[in-house]
C-alpha positions as CSV (number, residue, x, y, z in Angstrom):
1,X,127.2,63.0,165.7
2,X,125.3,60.8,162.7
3,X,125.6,64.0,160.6
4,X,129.8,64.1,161.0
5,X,129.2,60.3,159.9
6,X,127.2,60.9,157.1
7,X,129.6,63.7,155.8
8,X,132.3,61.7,156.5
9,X,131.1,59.2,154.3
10,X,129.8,61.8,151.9
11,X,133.3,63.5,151.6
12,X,135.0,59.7,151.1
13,X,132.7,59.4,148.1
14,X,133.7,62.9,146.7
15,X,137.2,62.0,147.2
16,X,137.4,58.9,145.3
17,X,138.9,57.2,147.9
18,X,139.6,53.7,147.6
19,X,137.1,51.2,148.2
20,X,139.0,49.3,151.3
21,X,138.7,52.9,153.0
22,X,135.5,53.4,152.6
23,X,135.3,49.7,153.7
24,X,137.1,50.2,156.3
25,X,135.3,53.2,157.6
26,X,131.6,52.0,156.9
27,X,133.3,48.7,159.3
28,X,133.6,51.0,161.5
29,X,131.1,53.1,161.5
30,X,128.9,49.6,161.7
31,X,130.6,48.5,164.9
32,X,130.7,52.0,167.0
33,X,130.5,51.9,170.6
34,X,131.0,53.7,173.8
35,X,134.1,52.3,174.6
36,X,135.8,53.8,171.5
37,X,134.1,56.8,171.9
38,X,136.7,58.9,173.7
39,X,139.3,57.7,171.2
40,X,136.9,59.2,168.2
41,X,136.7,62.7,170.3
42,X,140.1,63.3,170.0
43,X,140.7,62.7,166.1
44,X,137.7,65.2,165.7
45,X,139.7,67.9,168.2
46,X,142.4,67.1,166.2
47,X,141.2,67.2,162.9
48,X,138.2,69.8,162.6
49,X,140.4,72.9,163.2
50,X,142.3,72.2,160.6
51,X,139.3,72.0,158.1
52,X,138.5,75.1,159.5
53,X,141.1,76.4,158.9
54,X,141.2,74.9,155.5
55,X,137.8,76.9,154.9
56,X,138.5,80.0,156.2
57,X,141.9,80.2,154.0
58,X,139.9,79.2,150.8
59,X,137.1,82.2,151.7
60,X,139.8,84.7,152.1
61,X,142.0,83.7,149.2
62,X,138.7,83.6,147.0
63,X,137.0,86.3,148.4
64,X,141.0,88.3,147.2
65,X,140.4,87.2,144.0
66,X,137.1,88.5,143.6
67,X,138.4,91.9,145.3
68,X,141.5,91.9,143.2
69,X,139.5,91.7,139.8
70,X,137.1,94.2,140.8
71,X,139.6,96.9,141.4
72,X,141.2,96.3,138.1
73,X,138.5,96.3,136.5
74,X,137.8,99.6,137.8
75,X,140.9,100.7,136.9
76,X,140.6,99.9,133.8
77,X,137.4,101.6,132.9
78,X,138.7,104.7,135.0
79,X,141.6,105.0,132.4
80,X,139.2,104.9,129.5
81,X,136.7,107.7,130.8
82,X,138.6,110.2,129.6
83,X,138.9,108.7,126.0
84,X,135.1,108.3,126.4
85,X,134.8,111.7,127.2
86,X,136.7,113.1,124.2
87,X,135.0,111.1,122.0
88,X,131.8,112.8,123.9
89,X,132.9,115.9,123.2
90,X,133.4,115.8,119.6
91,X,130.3,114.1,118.8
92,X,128.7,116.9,120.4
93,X,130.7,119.3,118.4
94,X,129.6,117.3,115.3
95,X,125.3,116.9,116.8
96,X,125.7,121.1,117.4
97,X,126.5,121.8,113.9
98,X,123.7,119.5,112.6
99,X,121.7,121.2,114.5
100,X,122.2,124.3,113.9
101,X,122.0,123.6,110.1
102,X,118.6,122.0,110.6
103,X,117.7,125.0,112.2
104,X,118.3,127.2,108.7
105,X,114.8,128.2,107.3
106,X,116.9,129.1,104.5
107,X,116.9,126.6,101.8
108,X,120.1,127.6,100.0
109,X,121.4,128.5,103.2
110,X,120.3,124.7,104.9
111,X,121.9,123.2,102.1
112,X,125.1,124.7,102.1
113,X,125.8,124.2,105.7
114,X,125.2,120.6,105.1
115,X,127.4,120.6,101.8
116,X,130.3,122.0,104.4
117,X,129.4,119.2,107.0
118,X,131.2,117.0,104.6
119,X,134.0,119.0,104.4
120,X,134.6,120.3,108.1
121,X,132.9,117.5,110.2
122,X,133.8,114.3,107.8
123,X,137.7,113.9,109.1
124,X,136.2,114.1,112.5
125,X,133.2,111.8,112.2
126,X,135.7,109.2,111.1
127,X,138.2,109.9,114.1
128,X,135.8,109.4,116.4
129,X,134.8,105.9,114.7
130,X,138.4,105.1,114.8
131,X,138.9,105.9,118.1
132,X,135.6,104.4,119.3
133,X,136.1,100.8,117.6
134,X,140.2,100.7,118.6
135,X,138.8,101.5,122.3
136,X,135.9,99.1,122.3
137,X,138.2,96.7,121.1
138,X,141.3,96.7,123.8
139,X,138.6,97.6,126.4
140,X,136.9,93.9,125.6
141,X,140.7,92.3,125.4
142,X,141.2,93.9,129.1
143,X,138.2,92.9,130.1
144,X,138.2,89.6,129.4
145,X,142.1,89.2,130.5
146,X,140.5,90.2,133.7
147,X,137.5,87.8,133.8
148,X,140.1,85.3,132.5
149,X,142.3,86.0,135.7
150,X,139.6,85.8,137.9
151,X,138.3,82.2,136.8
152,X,142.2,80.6,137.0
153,X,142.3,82.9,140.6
154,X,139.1,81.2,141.9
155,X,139.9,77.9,140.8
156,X,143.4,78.0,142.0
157,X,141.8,78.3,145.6
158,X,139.3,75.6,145.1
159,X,142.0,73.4,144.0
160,X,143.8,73.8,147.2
161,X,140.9,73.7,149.3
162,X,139.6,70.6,147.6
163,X,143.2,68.7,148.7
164,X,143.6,70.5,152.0
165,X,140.0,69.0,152.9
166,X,141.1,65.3,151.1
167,X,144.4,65.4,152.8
168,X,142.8,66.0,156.6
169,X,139.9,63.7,156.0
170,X,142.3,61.2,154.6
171,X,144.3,61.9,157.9
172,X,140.6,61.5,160.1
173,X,139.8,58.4,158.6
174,X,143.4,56.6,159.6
175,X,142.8,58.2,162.9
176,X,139.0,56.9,163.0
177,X,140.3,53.6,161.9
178,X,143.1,53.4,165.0
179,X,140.8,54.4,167.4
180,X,138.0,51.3,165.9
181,X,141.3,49.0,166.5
182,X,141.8,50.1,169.5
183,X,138.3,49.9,170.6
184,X,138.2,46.2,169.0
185,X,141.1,45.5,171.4
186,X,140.2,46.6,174.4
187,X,136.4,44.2,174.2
């Protein structure tokens, strides 16, 4: 029971709640007793399903936005493999016929296939750059929209569960307080 007190007072702290609530509470914390014991039960079985609730909405609603940015971001790489994979493809075209012109034991011969990699392999050397940089470029933009929507998702449900928990423990301390009047009037 001294550990719901302490988080109680814990949670007032976090909340910035004024300092006559806090006063109020600590009051009655101070001056707890049996006889307002019973009247305490019943603003925690009112009030602790509803911060579990509270919890158990933020965890989904987080745990969504987690999910949701995951799949996009798969999505989004998925839609880029086969870019990457043409861009694979011609460098391989371009590594094969460096090869095979490092293979030439020819001198005249090794030279002149090099003199035409210039000429057959130098528009597509530069396509792939092209294609390479303006992909690695959107890719990061996508990416980071993602991330981007991710943090404001996350937040967005911290937010809410940060005021849903302020609003019910607001609501448990006025009932905490009623029930220490109560008590107070029935000595």
């Amino acid at each position: 029971m001294k550990i719901i007190y302490v988080t109680l007072l814990w949670t007032q702290l976090l909340v910035a709640e004024s300092s006559r609530g806090m006063d109020s509470l600590s009051e009655y914390l101070e001056s707890h007793d049996l006889v307002g014991a019973g009247n305490t039960k019943h603003c925690f079985a009112r009030y602790l399903p509803q911060l579990e609730q509270v919890g158990e909405s933020w965890s989904r609603e987080y745990n969504d936005c987690l999910q949701n940015a995951t799949t996009v971001r798969q999505t989004v790489l998925t839609e880029v493999g086969g870019m990457q994979q043409m861009i694979r493809k011609g460098a391989l075209e371009i590594d094969s016929y460096i090869d095979g012109c490092l293979d030439i034991q020819d001198v005249l011969d090794f030279f002149n296939c090099f003199g035409k990699l210039s000429k057959q392999q130098l528009t597509n050397i530069y396509e792939i750059s092209f294609n390479a940089s303006d992909n690695a470029l959107s890719l990061s933009q996508q990416l980071n929209g993602i991330d981007m929507e991710r943090y404001l998702c996350t937040n967005r449900t911290e937010q809410s569960y940060v005021l849903g928990t302020a609003h019910i423990f607001s609501a448990l301390d006025k009932c905490l307080e009623q029930a220490a009047n109560l008590a107070k009037t029935k000595d």
